[in-house]
C-alpha positions in Angstrom: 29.1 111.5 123.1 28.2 112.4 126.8 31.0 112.4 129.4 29.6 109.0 131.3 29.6 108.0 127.7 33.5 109.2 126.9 34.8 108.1 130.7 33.5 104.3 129.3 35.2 104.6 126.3 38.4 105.6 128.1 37.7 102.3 130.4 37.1 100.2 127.5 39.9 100.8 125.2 42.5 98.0 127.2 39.8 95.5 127.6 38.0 95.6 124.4 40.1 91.8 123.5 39.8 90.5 126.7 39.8 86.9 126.9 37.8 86.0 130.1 34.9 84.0 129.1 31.2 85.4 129.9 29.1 83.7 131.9 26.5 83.3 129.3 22.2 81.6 130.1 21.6 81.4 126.3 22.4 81.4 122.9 24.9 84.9 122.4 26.1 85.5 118.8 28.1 88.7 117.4 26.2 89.3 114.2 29.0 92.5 113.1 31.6 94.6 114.8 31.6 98.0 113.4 35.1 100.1 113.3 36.7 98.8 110.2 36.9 100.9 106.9 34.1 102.7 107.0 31.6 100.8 108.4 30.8 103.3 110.8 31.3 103.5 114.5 29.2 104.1 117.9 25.8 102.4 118.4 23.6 104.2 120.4 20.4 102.9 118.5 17.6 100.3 119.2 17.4 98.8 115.3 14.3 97.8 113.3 13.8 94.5 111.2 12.1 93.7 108.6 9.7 90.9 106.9 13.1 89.2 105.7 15.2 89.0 108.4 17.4 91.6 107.6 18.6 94.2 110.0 18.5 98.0 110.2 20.6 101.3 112.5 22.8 103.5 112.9 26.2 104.7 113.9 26.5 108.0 115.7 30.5 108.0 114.1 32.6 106.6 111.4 31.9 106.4 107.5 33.6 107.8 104.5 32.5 111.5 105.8 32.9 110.8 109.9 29.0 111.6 110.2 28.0 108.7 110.8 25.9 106.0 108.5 22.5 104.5 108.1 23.2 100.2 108.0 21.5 97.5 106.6 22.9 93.9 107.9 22.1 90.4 105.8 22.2 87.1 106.5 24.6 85.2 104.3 24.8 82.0 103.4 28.0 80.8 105.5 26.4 81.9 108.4 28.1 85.2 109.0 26.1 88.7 108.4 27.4 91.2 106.0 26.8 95.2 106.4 25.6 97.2 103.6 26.1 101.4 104.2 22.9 102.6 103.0 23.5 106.4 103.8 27.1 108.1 104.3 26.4 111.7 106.6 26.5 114.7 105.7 26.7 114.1 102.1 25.9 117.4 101.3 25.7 121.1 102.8 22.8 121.1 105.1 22.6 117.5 105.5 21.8 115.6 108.6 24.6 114.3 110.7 25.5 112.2 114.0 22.4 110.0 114.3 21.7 108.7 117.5 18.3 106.9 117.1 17.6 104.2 114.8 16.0 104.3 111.4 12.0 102.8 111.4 10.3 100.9 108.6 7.0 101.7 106.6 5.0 99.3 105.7 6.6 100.3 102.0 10.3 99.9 103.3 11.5 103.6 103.6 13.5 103.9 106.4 12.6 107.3 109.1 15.0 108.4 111.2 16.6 111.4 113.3 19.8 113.2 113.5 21.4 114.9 116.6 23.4 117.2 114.7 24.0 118.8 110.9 20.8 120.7 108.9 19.7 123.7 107.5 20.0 125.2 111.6 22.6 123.0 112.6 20.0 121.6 115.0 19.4 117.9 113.6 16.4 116.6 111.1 14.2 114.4 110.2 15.3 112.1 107.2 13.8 109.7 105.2 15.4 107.1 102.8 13.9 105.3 99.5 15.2 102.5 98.2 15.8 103.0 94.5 17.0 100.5 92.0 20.1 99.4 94.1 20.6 102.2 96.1 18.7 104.7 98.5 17.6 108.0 98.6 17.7 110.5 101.4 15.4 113.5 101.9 15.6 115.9 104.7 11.4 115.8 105.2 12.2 118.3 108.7 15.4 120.3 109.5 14.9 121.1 113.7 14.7 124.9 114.6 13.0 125.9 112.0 11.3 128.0 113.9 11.9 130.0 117.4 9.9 127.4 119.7 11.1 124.2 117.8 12.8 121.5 119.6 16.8 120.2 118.6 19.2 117.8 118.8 17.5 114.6 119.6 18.6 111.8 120.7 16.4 108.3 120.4 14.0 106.8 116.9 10.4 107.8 115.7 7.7 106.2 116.0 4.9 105.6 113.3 1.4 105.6 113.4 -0.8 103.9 111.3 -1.8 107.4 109.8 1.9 107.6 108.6 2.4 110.2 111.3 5.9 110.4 113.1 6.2 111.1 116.3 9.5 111.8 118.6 10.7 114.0 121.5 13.6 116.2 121.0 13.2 118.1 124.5 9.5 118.5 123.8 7.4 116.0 122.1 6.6 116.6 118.4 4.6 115.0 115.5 4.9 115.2 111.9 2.3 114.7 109.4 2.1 114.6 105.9 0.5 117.7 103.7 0.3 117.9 99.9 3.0 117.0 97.5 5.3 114.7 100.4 5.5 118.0 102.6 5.4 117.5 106.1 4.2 119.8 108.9 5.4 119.6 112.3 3.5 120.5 115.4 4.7 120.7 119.2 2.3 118.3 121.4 3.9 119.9 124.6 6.5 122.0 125.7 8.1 120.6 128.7 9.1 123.5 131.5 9.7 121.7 134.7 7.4 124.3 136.2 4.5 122.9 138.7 5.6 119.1 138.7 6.0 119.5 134.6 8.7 117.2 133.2 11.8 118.4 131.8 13.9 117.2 128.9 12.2 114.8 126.7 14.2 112.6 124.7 13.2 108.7 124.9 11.2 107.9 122.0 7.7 107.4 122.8 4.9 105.0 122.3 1.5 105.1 121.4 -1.6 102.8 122.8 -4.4 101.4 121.0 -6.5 104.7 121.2 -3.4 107.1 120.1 -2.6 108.2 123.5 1.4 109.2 123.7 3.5 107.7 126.6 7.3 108.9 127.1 9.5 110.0 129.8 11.8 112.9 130.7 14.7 113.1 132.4 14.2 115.8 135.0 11.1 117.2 136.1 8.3 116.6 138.4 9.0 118.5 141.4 10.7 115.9 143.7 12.5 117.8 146.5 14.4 114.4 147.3 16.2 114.7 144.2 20.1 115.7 143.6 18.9 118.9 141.2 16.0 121.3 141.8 13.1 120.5 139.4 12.9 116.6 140.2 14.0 113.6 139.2 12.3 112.7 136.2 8.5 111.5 135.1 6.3 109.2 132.5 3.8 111.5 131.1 0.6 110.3 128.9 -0.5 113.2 126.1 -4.3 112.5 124.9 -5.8 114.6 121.5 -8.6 116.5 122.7 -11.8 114.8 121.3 -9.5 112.3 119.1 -8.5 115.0 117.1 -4.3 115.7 117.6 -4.9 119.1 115.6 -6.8 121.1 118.2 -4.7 120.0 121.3 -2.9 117.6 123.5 -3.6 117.3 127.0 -0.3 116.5 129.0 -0.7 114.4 132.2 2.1 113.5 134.4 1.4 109.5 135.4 4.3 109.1 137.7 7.0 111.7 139.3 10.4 109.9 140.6 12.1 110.9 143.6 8.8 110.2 146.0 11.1 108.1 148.6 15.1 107.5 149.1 14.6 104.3 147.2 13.0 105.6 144.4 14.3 105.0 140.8 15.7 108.7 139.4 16.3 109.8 135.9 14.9 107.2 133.1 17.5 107.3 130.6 17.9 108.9 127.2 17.5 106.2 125.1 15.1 104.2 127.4 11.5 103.9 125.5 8.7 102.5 127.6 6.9 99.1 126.9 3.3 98.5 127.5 1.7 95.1 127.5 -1.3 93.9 126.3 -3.4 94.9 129.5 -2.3 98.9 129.4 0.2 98.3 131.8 3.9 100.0 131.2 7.3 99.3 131.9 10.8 101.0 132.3 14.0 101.6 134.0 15.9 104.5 135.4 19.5 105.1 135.4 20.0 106.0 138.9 18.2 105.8 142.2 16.9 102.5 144.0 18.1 101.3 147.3 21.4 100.2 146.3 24.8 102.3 145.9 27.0 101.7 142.9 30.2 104.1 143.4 28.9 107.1 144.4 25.2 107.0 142.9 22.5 104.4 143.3 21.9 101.4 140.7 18.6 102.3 139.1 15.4 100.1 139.0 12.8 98.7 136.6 9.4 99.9 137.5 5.5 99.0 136.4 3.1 101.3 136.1 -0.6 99.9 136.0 -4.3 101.6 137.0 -5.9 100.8 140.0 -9.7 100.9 140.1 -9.9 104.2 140.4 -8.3 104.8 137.0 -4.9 106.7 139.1 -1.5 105.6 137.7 0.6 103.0 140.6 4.0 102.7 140.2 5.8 99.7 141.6 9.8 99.0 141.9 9.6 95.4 140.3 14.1 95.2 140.5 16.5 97.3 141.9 19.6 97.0 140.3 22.6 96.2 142.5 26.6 96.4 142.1 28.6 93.7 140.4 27.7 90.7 138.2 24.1 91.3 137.6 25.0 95.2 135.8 23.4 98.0 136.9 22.4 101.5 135.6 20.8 100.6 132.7 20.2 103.4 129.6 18.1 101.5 127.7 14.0 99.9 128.5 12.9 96.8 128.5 11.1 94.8 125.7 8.5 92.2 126.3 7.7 88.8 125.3 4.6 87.2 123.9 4.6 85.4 127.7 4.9 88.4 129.4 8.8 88.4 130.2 11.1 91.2 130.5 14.1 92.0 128.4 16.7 94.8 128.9 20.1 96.0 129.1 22.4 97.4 131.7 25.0 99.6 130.8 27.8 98.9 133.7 28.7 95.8 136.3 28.5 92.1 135.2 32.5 90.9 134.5 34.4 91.8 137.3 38.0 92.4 134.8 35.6 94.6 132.4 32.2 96.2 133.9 30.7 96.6 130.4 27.2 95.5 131.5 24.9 92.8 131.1 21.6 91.2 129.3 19.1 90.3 131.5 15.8 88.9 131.9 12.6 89.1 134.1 10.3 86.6 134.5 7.3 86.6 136.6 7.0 84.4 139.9 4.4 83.0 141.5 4.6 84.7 144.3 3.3 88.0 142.3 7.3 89.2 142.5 9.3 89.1 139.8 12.6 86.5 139.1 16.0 88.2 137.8 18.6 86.2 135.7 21.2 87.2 133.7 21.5 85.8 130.3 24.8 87.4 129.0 27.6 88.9 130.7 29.8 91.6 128.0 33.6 91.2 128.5 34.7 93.3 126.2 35.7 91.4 122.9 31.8 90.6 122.3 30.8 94.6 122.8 30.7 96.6 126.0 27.8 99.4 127.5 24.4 98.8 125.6 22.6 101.2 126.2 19.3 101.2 123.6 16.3 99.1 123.6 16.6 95.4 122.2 14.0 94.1 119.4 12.4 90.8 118.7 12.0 89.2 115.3 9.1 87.0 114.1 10.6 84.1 116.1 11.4 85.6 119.3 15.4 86.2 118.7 16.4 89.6 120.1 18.7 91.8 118.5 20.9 94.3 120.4 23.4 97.1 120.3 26.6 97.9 121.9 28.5 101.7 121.7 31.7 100.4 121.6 34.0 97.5 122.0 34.2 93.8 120.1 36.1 92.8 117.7 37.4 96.2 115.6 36.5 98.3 118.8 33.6 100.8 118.1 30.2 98.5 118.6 28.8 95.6 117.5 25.3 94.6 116.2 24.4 91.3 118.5 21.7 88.4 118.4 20.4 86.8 121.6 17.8 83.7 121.5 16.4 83.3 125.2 
């Protein structure tokens, strides 16, 4: 756990059953608070859903061997959701263990997913699990370091292709494809330096567009000299394959750099993966930066990137975050809608007696700007600091995480319907 992350904990702990009612804009349900037995504890993961309804992550914590689990959570009948423990880490020597990111369906229902910490180099690995009469099956398909340039310890989910690649960014960005007999070969799309307005410090998942072009953020990076550290505050890159074939080479291009003004957004979080919407255009948020303080740093923003005639990259501040009870510094990205809206998280601010962020929405105006409204404030007893991306489901419900908090004190699993 990072220090912001243990100095929330810390703040949490006395007001984890606080009785102040949120100030809530829509439906708000606690589907499962984690921290009981060994349920597992710490969510730092977006989840995945599948055809049925039935929800899928991670905790970091917790379980029968304190390495955190892999979770299925059902619907039941009475209305309440009951959690299934799918995988116990490590189970074995050399097993995976702390995993950070989420697990991702196939279209055949093994579960993908990423540790931060355990395998055969103590650097993480890739894992995936089978379901097998009644009960799952892990295999490590990629221990991390396996080699002197590899990348380590990540921190956010894969993403699929519809060639059953897997793709992620540990550091540097990475895919995985399959070879003969279910062995995988890895190969490093970029290595991030900071060097000549290079990013530094990949570790949001990415996202891929309609032609297989990879978009992702890093944390530092891109040359800024109005940033607090040297190499920059941050940037989105776009990787393209070389003549649409990924095995000959990548070409890295740096769409946006943060830092460019004092009221620029700084430092996209760890866990926050872009969105793009049906015109090419993408969406994100930053931690830090905008034209408002919070404490002693500035609130973050969500920003647009979209292509001007030309074909250059324009970013454009769409909400600055601001102090108090509409949350600020938000970890996770936004999700959108099928009308276009924005979903997202903010880790800090809403409840004045608890700080443990908010939900929000935002909707576009007719005036070309955008309109920000809350739609559920976190007191403490319901979850506190989100910080991964939401999902939808078929009918437009959104499904959420909290790292600790609610009712047994480490996370809950929630359900929001706009």
């Amino acid at each position: 756990m990072s220090l912001a992350r243990t100095r929330r904990w810390l703040i949490v702990v006395a007001l984890a059953f606080s009785s102040h009612l949120a100030s809530a804009q829509s439906q708000f349900k606690v589907l499962y608070g984690f921290g009981s037995g060994n349920s597992g504890g710490g969510l730092q993961s977006k989840l995945s859903v599948d055809k049925q309804g039935n929800l899928y992550g991670t905790t970091y914590g917790g379980g029968s061997h304190k390495g955190g689990v892999v979770f299925e959570l059902t619907p039941e009948q009475n209305g309440l959701w009951g959690e299934t423990v799918l995988y116990d880490f490590p189970a074995y020597l050399n097993d995976g263990a702390a995993p950070n990111g989420g697990p991702i369906l196939d279209s055949l229902g093994n579960l993908y997913g990423m540790t931060t910490d355990g395998g055969q180099y103590h650097c993480g690995v890739v894992y995936e699990l089978t379901p097998a009469m009644g009960t799952w099956n892990e295999t490590i398909i990629y221990p991390f370091c396996s080699h002197p340039n590899d990348v380590f310890g990540p921190f956010d989910n894969l993403t699929l292709d519809a060639r059953g690649s897997l793709y992620g960014a540990a550091r540097d960005t990475f895919e995985l494809s399959r070879g003969p007999e279910g062995s995988w070969a890895e190969s490093i799309l970029h290595y991030f330096n900071g060097e000549n307005g290079d990013g530094e410090s990949a570790t949001a998942a990415v996202i891929l567009d309609k032609n297989g072009n990879i978009y992702g953020t890093t944390l530092g990076g891109g040359g800024s000299r109005l940033c607090p550290v040297d190499d920059g505050c941050g940037t989105v890159y776009e990787l393209s394959p070389v003549a649409n074939d990924p095995q000959v080479d990548w070409n890295r291009r740096i769409l946006y750099a943060f830092g460019q003004d004092s009221g620029d957004g700084q430092f996209p979080g760890v866990d926050a993966q872009l969105a793009m919407d049906e015109a090419g255009n993408i969406f994100g948020t930053t931690v830090q930066g905008g034209p408002n303080i919070c404490g002693e740093v500035n609130c973050g923003i969500v920003f647009e990137l979209s292509r001007n005639s030309t074909g250059r990259w324009i970013k454009r501040t769409i909400y600055s975050f601001m102090s108090g009870a509409g949350g600020y510094g938000p970890e996770g990205g936004v999700v959108i809608d099928k009308a276009g809206n924005l979903f997202g998280t903010a880790g800090a601010g809403g409840s004045p007696n608890c700080g443990c962020g908010v939900i929000y929405r935002l909707s576009r105006a007719q005036n070309g700007g955008w309109q920000y409204t809350v739609l559920h404030t976190f007191v403490g007893s319901d979850g506190a600091f989100p910080s991964a991306n939401m999902i939808f489901d078929s009918e437009g419900n959104l499904y959420g995480t909290t790292e600790t908090a609610g009712p047994a004190g480490y996370g809950v699993v929630f359900e929001l319907t706009p």
